[in-house]
C-alpha distance (Angstrom), angle and dihedral (degrees) to the residues before:
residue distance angle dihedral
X1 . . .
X2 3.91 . .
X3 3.94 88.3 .
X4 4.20 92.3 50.1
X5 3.80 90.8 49.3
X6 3.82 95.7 38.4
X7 3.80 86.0 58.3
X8 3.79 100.0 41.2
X9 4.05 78.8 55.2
X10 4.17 94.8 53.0
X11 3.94 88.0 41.1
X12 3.93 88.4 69.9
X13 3.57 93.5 34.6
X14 3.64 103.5 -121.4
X15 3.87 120.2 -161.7
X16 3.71 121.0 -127.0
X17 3.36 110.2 -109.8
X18 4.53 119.2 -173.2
X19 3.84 103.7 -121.3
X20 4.17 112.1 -115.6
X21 3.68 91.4 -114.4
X22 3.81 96.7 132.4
X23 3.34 99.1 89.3
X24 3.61 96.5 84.0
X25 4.47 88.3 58.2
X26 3.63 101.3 41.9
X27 4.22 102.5 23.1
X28 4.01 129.8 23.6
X29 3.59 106.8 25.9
X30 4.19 107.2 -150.4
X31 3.64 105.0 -103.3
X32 3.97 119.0 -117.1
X33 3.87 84.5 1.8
X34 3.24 125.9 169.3
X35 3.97 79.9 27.5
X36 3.88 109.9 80.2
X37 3.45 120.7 -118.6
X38 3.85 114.9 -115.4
X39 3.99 115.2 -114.3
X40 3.99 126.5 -150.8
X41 3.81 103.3 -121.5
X42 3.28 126.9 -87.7
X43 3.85 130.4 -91.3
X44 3.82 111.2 -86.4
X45 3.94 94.0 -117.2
X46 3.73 85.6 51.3
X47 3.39 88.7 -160.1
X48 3.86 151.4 74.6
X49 3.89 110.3 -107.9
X50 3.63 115.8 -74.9
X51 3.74 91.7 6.1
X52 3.91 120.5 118.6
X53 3.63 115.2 -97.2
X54 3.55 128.4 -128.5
X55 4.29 135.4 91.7
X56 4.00 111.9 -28.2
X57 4.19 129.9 -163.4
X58 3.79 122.5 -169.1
X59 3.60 109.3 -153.3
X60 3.71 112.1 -151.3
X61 3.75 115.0 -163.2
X62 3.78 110.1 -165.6
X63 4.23 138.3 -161.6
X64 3.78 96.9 40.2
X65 3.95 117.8 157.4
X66 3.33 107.7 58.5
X67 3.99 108.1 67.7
X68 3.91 107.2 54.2
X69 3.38 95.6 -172.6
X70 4.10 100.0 44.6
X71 3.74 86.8 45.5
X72 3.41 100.3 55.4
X73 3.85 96.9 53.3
X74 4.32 87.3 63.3
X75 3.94 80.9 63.1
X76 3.84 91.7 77.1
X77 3.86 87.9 44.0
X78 4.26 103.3 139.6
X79 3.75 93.4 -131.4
X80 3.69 145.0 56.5
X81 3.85 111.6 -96.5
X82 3.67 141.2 158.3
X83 4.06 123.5 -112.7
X84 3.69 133.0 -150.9
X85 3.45 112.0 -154.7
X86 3.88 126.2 -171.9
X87 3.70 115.7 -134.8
X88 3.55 127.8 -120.2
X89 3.99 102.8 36.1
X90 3.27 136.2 121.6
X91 3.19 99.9 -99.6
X92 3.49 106.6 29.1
X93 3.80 109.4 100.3
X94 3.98 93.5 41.3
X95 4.24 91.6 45.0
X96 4.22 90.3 47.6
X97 4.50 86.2 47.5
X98 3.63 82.1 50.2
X99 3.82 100.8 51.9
X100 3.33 97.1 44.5
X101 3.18 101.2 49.1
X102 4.16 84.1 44.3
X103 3.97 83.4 57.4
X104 3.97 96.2 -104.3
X105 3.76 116.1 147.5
X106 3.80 98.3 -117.9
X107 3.94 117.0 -159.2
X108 4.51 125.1 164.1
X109 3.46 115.4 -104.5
X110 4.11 102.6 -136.7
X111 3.60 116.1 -143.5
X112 3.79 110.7 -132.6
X113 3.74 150.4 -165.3
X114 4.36 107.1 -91.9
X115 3.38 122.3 -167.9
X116 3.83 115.6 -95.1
X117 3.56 99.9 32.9
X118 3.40 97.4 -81.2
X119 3.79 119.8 162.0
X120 3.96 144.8 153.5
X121 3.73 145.3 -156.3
X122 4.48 76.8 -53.4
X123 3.94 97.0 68.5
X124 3.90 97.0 105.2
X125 3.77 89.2 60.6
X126 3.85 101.1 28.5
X127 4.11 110.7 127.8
X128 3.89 109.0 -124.6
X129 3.64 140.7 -154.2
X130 3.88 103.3 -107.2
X131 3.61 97.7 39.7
X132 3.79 118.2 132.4
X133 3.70 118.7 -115.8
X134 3.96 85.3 -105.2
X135 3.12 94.5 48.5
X136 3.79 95.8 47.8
X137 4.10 92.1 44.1
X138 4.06 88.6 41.9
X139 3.95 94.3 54.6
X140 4.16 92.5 39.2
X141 3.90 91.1 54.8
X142 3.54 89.8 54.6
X143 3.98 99.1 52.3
X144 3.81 85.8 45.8
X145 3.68 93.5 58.7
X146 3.44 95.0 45.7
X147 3.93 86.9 70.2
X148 3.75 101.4 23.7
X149 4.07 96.7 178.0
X150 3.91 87.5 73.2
X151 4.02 116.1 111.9
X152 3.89 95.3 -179.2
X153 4.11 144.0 4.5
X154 4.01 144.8 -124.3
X155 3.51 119.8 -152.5
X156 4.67 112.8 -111.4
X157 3.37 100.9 -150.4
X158 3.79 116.4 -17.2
X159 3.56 110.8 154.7
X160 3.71 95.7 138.2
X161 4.00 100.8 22.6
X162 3.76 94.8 52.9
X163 4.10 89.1 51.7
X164 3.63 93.5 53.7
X165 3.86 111.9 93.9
X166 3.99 98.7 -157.3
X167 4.22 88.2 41.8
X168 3.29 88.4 50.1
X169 3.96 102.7 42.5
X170 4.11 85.6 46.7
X171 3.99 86.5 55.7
X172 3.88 95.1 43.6
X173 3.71 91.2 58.1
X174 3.92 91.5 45.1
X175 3.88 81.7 56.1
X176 4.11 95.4 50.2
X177 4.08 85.3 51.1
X178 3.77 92.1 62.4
X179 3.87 94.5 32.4
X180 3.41 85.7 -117.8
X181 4.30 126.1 163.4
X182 3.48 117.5 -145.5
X183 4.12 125.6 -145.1
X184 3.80 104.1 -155.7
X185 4.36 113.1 -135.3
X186 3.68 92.2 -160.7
X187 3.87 99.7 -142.3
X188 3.90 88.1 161.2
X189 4.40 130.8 44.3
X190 3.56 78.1 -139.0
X191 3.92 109.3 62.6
X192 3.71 116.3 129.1
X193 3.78 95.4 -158.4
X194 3.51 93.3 117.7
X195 4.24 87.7 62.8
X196 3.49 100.1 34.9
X197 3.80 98.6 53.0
X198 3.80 91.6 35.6
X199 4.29 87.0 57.1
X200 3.78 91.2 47.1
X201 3.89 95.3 43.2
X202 3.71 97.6 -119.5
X203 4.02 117.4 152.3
X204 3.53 108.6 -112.3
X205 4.15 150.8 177.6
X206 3.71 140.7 163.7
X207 3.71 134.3 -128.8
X208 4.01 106.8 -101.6
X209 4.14 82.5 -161.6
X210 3.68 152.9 4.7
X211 4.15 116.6 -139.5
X212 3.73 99.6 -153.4
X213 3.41 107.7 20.4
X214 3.73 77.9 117.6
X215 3.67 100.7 26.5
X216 3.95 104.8 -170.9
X217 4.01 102.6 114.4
X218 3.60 107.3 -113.4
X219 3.81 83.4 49.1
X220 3.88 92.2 61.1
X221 3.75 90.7 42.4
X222 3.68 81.3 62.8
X223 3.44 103.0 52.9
X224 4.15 90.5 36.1
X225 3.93 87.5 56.4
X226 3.73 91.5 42.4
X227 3.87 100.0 51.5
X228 4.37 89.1 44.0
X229 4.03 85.3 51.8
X230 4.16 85.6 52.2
X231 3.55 93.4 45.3
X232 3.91 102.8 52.1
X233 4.28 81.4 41.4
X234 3.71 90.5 50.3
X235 3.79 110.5 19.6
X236 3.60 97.3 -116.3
X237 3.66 139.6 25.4
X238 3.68 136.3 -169.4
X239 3.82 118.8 -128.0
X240 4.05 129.2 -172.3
X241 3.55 136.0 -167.2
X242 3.56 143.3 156.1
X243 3.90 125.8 -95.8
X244 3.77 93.9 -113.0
X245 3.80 123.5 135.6
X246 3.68 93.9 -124.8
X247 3.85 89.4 50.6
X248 3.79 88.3 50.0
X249 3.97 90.5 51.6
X250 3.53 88.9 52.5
X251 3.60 92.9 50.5
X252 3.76 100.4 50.1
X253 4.13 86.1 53.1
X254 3.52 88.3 46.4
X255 3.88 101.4 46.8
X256 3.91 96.9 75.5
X257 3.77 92.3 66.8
X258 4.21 85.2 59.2
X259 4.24 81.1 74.4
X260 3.97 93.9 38.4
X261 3.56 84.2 57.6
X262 3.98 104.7 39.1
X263 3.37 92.6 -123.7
X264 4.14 115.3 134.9
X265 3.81 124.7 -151.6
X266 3.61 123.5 -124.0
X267 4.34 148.5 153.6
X268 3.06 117.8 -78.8
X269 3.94 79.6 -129.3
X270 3.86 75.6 71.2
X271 3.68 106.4 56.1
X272 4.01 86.9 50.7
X273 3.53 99.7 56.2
X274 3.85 87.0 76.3
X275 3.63 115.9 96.6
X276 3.60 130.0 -80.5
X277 4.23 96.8 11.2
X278 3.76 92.4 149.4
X279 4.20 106.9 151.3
X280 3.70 86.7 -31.4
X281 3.99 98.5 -173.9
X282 3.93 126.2 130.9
């Protein structure tokens, strides 16, 4: 599958284009990372109907779209996972067709306002504090039909847009229009995610850690060991990480302790299908 869409790709002669992942190195620093973020527990079915029971982890890979040839080496990734993919890239609409149709969860990774100014190659399309509810709604509809096989969003960047109640409240209701869910990143200790999607009725969840955040390997061991010990505690942890190739090496080597442990991958489309998963952050 990675060969057929790697060659669709060369046919139209797509440039090469770095992926706007600096941000999280130079700009919004992930708040309470490397420290996991607490989850409420799980429901007591732990577990979609008719699916096995038992600990679950979403993986959530984030900044796909803009690297044709990185992205399409996740498609042959052995397990079920969810990816964020940034609108507008070269490889964005073909790379979200793909996953689907691989299985992947596939959600829109929303460029937003950090603190400091800080922007990349996404600043024509970020969402900003100030913007009118029209404006907000008008701008979001756009990136969402860019990559029309996405069900829900995570926030790129966001430091200063996800702590701004009326931003935030503007955005949650552009969300409930599409029927969207929305998986918080939490680049700042002060997002109000949790409120705003709760008051507009939008499903929602928080990562409980990011992988590479920090991407020396004993580092991600760290956070890979912390987020398996949450999930068998909980019942089901959230996990994000970059779509690098060293991330995805670590990952493979990784994966095999996911059986050890009883613990079965999913979407985070998954985890919210259970009941009552209204703005479920803590």
């Amino acid at each position: 599958m990675a060969g057929a869409f790697l060659a669709g790709l060369l046919l139209v002669g797509v440039v090469l284009i770095q992926a706007p992942e600096a941000e999280r190195s130079t700009g919004d620093k992930l708040a309470d990372s490397p420290v996991v973020v607490p989850m409420s527990p799980a429901a007591s079915d732990n577990g979609a109907p008719g699916q096995a029971p038992g600990p679950r982890l979403a993986i959530v890979v984030d900044d796909f779209g803009y690297d044709p040839v990185r992205d399409a080496e996740w498609l042959d990734f052995p397990e079920r996972i969810t990816v964020s993919v940034l609108p507008y890239g070269p490889s964005s609409k073909s790379f979200a067709a793909s996953a689907r149709t691989r299985g992947f969860g596939v959600i829109l990774h929303v460029p937003m306002e950090s603190e400091g100014g800080v922007t990349d190659r996404t600043k024509p399309f970020l969402l900003r504090r100030g913007m009118t509810p029209e404006e907000i709604a008008d701008r979001f509809a756009r990136m969402a039909a860019d990559v029309p096989q996405a069900n829900g969003a995570c926030n790129h960047m966001g430091s200063a847009f996800t702590s701004d109640p009326d931003a935030m409240a503007s955005f949650a209701h552009a969300l409930k229009r599409k029927g969207f869910f929305f998986v918080d990143s939490v680049t700042s200790a002060g997002t109000v995610a949790s409120m705003a999607m709760e008051d507009a009725g939008v499903r929602a969840t928080r990562r409980n850690a990011f992988l590479d955040d920090d991407g020396r390997p004993d580092e991600m061991r760290r956070q890979w060991a912390a987020v398996i010990a949450l999930a068998k505690e909980r019942g089901e942890a959230i996990l994000m990480c970059h779509a690098r190739r060293e991330t995805r090496n670590a990952l493979l080597e990784l994966l095999t302790q996911l059986r050890t442990e009883g613990i079965r991958p999913v979407t985070v489309e998954d985890l919210l299908a259970l009941p009552d998963r209204t703005a479920r952050e803590h």
